[in-house]
N, CA and C of each residue as an Amber inpcrd file, in Angstrom:
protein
   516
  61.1210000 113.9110000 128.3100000  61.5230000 114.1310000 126.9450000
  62.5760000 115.2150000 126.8370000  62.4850000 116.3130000 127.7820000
  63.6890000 117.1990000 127.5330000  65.0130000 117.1490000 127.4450000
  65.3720000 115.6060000 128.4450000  66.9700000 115.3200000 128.6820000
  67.4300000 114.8600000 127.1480000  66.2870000 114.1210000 126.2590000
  66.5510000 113.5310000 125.0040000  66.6790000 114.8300000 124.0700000
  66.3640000 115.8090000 124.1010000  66.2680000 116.9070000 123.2780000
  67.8330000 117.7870000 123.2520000  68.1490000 117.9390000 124.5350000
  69.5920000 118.2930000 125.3470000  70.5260000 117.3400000 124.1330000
  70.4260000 115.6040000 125.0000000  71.7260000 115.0010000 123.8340000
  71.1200000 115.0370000 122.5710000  70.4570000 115.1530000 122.1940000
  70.1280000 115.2750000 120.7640000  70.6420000 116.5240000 119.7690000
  70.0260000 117.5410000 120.6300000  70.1460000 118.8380000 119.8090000
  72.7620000 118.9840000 120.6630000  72.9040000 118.6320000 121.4950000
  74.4500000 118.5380000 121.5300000  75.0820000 117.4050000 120.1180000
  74.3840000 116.4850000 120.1030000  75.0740000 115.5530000 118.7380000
  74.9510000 116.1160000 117.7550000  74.1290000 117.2410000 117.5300000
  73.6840000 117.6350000 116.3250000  74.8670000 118.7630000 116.0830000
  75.0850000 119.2290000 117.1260000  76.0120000 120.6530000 117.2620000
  77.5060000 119.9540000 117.0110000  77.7780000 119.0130000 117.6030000
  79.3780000 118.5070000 117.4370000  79.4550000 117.8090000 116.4480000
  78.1400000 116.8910000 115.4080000  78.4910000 116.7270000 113.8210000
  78.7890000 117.8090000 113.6820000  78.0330000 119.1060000 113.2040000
  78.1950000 120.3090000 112.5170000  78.8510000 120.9160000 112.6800000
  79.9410000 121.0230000 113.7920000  81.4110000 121.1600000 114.2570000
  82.8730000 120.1820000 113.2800000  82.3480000 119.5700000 113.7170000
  83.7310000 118.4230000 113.1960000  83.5260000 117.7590000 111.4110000
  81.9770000 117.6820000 110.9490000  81.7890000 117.3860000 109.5570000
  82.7190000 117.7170000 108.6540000  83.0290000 119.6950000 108.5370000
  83.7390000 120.3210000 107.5800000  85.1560000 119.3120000 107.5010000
  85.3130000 119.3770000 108.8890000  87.4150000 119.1800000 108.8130000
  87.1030000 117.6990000 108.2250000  86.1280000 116.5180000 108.6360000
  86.4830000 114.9100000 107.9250000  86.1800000 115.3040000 106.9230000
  85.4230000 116.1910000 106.1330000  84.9760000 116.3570000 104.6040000
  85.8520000 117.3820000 103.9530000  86.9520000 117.8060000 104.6260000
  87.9080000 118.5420000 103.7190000  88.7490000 117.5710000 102.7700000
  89.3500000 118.2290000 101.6600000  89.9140000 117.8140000 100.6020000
  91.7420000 117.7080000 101.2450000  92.3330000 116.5000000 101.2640000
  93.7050000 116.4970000 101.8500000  94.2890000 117.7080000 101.1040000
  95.2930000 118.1880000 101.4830000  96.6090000 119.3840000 101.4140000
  97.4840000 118.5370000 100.2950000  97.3810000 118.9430000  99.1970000
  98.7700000 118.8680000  98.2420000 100.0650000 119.3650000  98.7260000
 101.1320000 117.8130000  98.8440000 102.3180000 118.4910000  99.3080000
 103.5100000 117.6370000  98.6510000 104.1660000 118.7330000  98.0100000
 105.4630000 118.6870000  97.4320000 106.5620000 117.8470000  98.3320000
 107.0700000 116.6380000  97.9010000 108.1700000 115.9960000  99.2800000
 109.1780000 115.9730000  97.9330000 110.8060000 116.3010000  98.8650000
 111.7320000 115.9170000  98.6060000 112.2820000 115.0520000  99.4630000
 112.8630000 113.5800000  98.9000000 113.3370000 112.7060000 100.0690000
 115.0330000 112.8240000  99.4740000 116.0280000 112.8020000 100.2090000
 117.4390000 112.9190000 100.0050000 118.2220000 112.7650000 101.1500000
 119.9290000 112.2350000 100.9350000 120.6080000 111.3080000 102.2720000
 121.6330000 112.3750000 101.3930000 122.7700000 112.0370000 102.3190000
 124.0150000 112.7730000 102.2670000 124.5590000 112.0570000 101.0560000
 125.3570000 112.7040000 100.0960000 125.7250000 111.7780000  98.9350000
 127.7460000 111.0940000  99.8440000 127.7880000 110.4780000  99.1650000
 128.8670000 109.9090000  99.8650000 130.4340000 110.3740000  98.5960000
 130.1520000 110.1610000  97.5050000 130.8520000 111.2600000  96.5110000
 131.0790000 112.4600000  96.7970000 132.4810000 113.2560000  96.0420000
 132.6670000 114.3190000  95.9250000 132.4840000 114.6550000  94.9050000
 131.6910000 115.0700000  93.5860000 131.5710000 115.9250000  92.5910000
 132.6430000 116.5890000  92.2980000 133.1410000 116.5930000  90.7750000
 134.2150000 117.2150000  90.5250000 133.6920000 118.3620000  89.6400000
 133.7640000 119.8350000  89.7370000 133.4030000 120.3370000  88.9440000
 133.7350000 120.6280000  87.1360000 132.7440000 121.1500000  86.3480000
 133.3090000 120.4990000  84.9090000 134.5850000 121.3900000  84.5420000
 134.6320000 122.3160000  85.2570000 136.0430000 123.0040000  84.9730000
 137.1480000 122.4720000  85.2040000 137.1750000 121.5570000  86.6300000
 138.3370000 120.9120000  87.1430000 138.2020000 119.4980000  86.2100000
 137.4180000 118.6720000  85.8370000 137.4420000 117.5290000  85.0580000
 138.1610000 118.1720000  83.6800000 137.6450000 119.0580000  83.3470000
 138.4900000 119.7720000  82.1660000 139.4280000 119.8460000  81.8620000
 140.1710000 120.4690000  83.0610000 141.3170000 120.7640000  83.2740000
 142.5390000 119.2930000  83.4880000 141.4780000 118.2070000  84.3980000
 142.2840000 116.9600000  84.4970000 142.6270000 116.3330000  83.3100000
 141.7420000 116.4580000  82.3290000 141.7480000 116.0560000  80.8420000
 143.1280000 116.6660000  79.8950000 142.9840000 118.1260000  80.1060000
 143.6350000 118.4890000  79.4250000 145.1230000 118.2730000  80.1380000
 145.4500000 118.4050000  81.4370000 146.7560000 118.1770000  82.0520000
 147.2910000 116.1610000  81.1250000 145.5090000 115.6970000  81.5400000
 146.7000000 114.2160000  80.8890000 146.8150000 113.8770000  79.3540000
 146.2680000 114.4000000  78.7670000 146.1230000 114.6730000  77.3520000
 147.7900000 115.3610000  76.7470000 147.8800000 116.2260000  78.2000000
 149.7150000 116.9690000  77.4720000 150.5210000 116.0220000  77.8170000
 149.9580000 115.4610000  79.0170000 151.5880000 114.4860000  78.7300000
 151.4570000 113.0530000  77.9300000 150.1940000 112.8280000  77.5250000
 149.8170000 111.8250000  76.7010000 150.5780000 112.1560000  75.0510000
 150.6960000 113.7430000  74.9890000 151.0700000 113.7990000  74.0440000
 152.8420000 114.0080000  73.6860000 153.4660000 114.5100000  74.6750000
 154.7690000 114.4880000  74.8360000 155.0810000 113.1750000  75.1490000
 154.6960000 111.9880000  75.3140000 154.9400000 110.8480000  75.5960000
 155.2180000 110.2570000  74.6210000 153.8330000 110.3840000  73.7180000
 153.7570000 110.2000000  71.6710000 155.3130000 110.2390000  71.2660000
 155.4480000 111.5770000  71.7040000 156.8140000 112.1180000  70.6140000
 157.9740000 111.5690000  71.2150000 158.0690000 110.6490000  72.2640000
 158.7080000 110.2330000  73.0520000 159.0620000 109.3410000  72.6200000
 158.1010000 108.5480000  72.3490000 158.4850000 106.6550000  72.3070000
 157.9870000 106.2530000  70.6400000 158.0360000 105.1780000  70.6320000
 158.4050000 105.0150000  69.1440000 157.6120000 102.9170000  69.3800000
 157.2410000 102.6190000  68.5100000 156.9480000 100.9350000  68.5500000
 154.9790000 100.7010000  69.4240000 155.1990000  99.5370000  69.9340000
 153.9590000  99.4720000  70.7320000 153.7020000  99.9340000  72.1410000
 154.3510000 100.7690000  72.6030000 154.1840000 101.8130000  73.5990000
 153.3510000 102.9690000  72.7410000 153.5930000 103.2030000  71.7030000
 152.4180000 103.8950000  71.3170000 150.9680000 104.0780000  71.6990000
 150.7890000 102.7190000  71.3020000 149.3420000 102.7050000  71.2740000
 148.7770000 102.5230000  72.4400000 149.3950000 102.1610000  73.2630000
 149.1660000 102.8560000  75.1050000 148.5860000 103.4110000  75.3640000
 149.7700000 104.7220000  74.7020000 149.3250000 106.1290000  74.8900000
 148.2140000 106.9460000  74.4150000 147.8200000 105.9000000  73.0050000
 147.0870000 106.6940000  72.4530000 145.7440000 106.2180000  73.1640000
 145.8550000 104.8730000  73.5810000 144.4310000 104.6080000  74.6700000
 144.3320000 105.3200000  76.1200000 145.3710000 105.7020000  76.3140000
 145.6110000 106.4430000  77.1950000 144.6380000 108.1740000  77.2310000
 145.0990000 108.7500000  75.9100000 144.7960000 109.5950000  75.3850000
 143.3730000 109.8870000  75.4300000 142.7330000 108.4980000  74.6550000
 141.4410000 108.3950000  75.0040000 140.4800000 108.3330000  75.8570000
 141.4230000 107.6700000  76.7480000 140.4600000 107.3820000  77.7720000
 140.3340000 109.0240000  78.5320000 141.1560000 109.8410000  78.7070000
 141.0910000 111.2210000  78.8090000 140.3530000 112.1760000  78.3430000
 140.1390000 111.8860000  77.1110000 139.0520000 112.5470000  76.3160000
 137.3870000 112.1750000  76.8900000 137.6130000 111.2090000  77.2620000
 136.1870000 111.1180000  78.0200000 135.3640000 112.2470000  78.8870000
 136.1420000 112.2090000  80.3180000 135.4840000 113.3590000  80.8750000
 135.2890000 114.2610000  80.0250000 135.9030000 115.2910000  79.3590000
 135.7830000 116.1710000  78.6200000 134.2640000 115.9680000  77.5100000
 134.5370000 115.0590000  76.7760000 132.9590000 114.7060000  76.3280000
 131.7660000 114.5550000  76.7760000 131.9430000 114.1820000  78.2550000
 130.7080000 114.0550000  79.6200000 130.2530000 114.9570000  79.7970000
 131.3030000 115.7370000  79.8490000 131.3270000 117.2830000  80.3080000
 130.7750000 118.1920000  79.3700000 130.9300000 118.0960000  78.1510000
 130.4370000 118.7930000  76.6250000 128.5290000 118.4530000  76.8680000
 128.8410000 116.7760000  77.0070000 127.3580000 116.2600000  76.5920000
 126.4330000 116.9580000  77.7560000 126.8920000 116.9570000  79.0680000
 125.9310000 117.4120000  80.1910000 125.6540000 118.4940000  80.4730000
 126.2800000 119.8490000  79.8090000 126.8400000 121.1260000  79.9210000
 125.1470000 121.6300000  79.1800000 124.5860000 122.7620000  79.9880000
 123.2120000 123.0280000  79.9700000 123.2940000 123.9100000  80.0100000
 122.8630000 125.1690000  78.8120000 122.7730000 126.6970000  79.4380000
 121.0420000 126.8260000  80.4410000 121.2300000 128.1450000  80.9000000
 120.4340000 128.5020000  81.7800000 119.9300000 129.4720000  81.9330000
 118.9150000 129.7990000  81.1670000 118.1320000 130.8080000  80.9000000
 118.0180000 132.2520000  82.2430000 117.6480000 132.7710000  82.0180000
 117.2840000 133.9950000  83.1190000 117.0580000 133.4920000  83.9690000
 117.6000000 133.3230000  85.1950000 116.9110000 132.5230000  86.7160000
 115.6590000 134.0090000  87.1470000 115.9670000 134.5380000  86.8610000
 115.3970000 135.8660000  87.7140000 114.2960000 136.0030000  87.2990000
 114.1510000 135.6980000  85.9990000 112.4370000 135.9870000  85.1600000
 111.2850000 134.6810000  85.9790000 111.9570000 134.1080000  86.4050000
 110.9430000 133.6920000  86.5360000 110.5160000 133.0490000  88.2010000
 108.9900000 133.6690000  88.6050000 108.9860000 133.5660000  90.4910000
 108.8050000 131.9740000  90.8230000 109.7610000 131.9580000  92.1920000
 109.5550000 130.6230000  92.3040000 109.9940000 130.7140000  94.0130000
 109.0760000 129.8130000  94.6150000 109.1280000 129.3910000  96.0370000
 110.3960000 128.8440000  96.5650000 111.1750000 129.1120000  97.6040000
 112.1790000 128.5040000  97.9650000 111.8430000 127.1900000  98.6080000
 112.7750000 126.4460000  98.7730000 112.6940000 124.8600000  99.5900000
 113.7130000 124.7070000 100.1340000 114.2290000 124.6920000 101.2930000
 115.3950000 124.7230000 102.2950000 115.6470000 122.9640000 101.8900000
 116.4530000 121.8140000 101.7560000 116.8560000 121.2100000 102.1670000
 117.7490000 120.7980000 103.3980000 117.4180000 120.7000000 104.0220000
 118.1880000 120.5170000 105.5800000 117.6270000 119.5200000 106.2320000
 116.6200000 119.1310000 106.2820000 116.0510000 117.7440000 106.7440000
 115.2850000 116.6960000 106.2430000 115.4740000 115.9030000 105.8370000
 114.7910000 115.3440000 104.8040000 113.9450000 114.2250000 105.3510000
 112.2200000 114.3350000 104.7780000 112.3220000 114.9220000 103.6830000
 111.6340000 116.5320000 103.9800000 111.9200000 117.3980000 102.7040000
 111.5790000 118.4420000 102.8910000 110.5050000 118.5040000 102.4030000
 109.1750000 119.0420000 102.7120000 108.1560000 118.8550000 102.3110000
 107.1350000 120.6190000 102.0800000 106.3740000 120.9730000 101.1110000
 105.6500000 122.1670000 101.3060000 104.4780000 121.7850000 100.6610000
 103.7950000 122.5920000 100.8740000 102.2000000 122.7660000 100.7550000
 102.0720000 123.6000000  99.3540000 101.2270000 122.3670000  98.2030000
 100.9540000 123.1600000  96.9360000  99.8360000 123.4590000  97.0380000
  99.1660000 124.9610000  96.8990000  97.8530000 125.3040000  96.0740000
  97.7570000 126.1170000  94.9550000  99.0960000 126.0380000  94.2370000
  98.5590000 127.0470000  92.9370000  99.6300000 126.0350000  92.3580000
 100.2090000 126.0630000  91.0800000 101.0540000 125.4930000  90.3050000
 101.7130000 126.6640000  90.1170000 103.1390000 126.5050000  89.9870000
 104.3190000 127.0500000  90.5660000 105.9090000 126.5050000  89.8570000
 107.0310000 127.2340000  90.3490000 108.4720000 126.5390000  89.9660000
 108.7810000 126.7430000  91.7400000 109.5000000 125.7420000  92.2070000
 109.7650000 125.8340000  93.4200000 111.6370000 125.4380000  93.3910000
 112.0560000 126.1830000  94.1090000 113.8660000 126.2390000  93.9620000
 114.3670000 125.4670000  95.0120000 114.9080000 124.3950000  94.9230000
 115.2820000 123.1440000  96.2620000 116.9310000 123.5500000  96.4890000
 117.2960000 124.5160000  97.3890000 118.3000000 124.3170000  97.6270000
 119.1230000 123.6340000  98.9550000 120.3570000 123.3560000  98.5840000
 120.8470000 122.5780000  99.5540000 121.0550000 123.2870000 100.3600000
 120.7710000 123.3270000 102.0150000 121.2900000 124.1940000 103.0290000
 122.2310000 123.3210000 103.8630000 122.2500000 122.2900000 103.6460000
 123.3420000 121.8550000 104.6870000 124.9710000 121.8720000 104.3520000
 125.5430000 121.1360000 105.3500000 127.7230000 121.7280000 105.0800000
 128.0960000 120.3230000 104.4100000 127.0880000 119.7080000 103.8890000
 127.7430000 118.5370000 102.9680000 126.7210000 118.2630000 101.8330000
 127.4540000 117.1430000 100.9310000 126.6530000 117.0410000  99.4580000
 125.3670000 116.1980000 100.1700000 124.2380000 116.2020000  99.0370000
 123.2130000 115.3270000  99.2340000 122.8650000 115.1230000  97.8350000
 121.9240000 114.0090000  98.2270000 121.2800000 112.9490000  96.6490000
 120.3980000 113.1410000  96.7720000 119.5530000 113.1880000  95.8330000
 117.7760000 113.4660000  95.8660000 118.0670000 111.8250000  95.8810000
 116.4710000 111.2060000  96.7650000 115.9840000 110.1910000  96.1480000
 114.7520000 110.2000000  95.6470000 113.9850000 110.7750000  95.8410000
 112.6320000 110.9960000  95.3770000 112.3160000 112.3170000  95.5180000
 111.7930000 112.9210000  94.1030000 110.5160000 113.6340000  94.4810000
 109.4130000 113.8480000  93.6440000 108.5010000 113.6890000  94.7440000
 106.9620000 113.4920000  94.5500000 106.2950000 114.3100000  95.1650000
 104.8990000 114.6590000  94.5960000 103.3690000 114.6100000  95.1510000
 102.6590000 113.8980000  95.8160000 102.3060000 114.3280000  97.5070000
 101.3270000 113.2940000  98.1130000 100.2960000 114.2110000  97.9460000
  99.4110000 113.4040000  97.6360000  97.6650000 113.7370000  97.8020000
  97.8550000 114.6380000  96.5090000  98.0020000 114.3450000  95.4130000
  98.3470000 115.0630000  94.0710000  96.9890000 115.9660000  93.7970000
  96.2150000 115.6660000  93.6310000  94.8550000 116.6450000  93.1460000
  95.1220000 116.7740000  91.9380000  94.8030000 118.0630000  91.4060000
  95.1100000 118.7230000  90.4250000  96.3110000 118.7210000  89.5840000
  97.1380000 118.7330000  90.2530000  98.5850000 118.9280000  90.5440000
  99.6360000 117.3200000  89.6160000 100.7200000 117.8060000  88.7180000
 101.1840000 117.0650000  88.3460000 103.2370000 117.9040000  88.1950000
 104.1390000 116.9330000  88.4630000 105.2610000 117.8070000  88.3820000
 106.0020000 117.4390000  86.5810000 106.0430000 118.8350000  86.1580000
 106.3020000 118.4630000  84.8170000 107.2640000 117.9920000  84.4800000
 107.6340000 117.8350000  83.6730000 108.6620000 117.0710000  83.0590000
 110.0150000 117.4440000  82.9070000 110.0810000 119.0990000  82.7260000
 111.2400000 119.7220000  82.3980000 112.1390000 120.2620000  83.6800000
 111.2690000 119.3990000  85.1090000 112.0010000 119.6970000  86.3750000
 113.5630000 119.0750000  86.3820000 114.5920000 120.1640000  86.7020000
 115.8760000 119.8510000  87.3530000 115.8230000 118.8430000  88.3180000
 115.3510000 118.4840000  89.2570000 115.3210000 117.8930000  90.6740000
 115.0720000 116.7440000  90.5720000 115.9640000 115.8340000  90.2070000
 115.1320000 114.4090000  90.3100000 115.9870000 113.1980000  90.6880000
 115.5710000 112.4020000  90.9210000 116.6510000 110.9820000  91.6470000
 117.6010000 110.3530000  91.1490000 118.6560000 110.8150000  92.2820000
 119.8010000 110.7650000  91.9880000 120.3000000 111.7920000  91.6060000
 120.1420000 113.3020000  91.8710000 120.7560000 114.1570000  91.4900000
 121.4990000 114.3250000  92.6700000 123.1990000 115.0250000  92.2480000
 123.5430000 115.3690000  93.7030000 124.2360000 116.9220000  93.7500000
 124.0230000 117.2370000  95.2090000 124.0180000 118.9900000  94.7760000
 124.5980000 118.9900000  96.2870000 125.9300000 119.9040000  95.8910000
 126.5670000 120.5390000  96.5100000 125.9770000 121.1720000  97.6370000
 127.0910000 121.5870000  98.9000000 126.3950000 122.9900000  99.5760000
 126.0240000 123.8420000  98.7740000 124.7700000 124.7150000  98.9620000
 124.4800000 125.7930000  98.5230000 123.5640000 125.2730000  96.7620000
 123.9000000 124.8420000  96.5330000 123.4040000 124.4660000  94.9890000
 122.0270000 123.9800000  95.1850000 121.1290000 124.4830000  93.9770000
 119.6540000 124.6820000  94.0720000 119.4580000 123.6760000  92.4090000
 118.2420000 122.8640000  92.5250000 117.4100000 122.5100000  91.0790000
 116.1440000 123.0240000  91.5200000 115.5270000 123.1890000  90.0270000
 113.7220000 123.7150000  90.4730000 113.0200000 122.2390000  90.2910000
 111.8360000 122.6200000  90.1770000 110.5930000 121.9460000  89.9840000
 109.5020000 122.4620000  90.1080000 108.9880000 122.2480000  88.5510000
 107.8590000 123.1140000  88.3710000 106.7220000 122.1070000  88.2200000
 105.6800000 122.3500000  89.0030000 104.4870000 121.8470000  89.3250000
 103.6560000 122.6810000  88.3310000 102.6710000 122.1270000  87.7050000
 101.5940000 122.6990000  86.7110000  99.9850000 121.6450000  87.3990000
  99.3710000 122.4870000  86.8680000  97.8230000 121.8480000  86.8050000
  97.3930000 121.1520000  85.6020000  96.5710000 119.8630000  86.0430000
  96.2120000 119.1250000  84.8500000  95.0610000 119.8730000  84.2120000
């Protein structure tokens, strides 16, 4: 009977070893998935500026010509005014970055992934020497955990070297 007592009382010891880790709760983790964007982004200063360069000669052109070359110009004109309105409509102020703490997120290999246990704003910046596109980001093994609504970071955004969006994770 003793050899049965030996494997018995050892099975008993290596459940009570290994139980905790199969009965742990998975790791909440933040993924960003993103590819190199293949665009160059024009910034809204330089779209601005392209606007207003064709807008002047859209308008010395006006005073130029006379009949149905006009109205060319004046579609011309328009179509110029566009960026500039893109640019008005998308134009976002930006509160205190500093007030408020938030986890960094390197982008450099994607996807980039971190470990949530508290709800948080987390800052995704781009570290690599070319543009990239978010394509996703999500919560695996969500828990608690939901990403709100008013996050910068989301698919299809594309961000320069160096350029950061947040995402703020809250608890349900």
């Amino acid at each position: 009977m003793k050899p049965r007592l030996h494997v018995a009382t050892a099975a008993a010891a290596l459940l009570c070893a290994f139980a905790p880790a199969a009965m742990a709760q998975p790791t909440t983790v933040l993924e960003i998935d993103f590819t190199g964007a293949s665009a160059l982004p024009l910034s809204p200063l330089l779209t601005v500026l392209i606007a207003i360069v064709i807008g002047g000669c859209g308008v010395y052109a006006l005073r130029r010509m006379r009949g149905r070359a006009r109205h060319a110009v004046w579609m011309i004109l328009g179509i110029a005014a566009l960026p500039v309105v893109g640019a008005l409509l998308h134009a976002r102020t930006v509160g205190d970055a500093q007030a408020i703490p938030f986890t960094q997120i390197p982008l450099q290999i994607s996807p980039a992934t971190i470990g949530v246990s508290n709800p948080g704003t987390f800052q995704a910046t781009n570290t690599t020497s070319g543009n990239i596109s978010l394509i996703a980001v999500k919560l695996d093994n969500a828990g608690p955990f939901t990403i709100n609504p008013d996050t910068t970071c989301i698919a299809g955004l594309n961000l320069a070297p160096g350029a950061s969006c947040f995402i703020s994770v809250t608890e349900n």
